[in-house]
N, C-alpha and C positions, 0 to 999 in steps of 0.2 A: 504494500500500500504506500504510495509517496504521500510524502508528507507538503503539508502546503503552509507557508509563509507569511501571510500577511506585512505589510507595511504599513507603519502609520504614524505618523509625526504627531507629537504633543509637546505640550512647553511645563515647567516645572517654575514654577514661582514660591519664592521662601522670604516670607517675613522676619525679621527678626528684631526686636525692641531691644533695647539695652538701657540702663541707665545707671550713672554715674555720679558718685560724689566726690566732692575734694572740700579739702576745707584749707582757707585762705585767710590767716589772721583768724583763727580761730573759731571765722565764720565757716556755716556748711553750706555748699552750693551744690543743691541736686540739677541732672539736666538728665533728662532723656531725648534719644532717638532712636530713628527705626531703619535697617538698612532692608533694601526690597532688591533681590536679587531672580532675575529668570534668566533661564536657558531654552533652547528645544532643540531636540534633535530625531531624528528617526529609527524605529525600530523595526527589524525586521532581518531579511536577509541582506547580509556586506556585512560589514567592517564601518567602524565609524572612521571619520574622517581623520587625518594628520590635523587638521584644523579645528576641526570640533575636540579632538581629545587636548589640542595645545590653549587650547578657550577654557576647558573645563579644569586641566587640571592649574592653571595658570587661577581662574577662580579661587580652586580651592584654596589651593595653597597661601593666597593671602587670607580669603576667610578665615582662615586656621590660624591666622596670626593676631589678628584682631582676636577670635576668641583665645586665645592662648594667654593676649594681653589683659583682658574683662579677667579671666581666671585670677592674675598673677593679682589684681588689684583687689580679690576678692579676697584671697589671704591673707595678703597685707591687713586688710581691714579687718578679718579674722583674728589674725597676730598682734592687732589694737588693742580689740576684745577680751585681750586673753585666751584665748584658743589656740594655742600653742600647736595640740597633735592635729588639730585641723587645719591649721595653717599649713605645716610640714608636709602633710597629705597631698594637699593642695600644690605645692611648691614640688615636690616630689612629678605627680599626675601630669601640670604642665612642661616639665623636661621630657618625657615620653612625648607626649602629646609634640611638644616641636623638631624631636627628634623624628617621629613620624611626619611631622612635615618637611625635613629636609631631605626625607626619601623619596617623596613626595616631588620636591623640585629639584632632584636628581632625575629621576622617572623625566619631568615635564625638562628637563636637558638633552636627555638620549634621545625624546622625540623629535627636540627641533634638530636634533645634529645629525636624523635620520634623511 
């Protein structure tokens, strides 16, 4: 029985809010924003494109850094609190976490040097 294929293009859209404090002379200044992130690309039978995959993982790989940075500032303000082993944790999580993204933009190197 052959199998059959379909094709179909769709788009992925990702909201993401963040918000941030700093405190400046003592004073707290909260702020939020929101980053809106889409792609689309198609599935089906092929191969994704040299270009689609160097868009996407060229994406990610800073997404990952931005959260990598929200994390780091989250411990810190953890490690304010007094939460020491949650801090550590935390500090610990985000070295992995950007150590997988610097494989990440290794990956997105060998493809453009392909």
């Amino acid at each position: 029985m052959e199998q059959h294929k379909e094709q179909f293009e769709h788009e992925h859209t990702h909201v993401h809010h963040h918000t941030h404090e700093h405190t400046h002379d003592g004073i707290v200044h909260t702020h939020t924003h929101e980053h809106v992130h889409s792609h689309s690309h198609i599935h089906g039978e092929g191969q994704e494109s040299k270009e689609e995959v160097t868009v996407l993982l060229d994406y990610m790989t800073d997404h990952n850094r931005h959260h990598a940075e929200e994390l780091a500032d989250m411990g810190e303000k953890l490690r304010s609190m007094g939460k020491e082993e949650a801090a550590d944790w935390i500090a610990e999580g985000v070295k992995v976490f950007m150590r997988a993204n610097e494989l990440f933009a290794k990956a997105l190197e060998a493809v453009q040097n392909v």
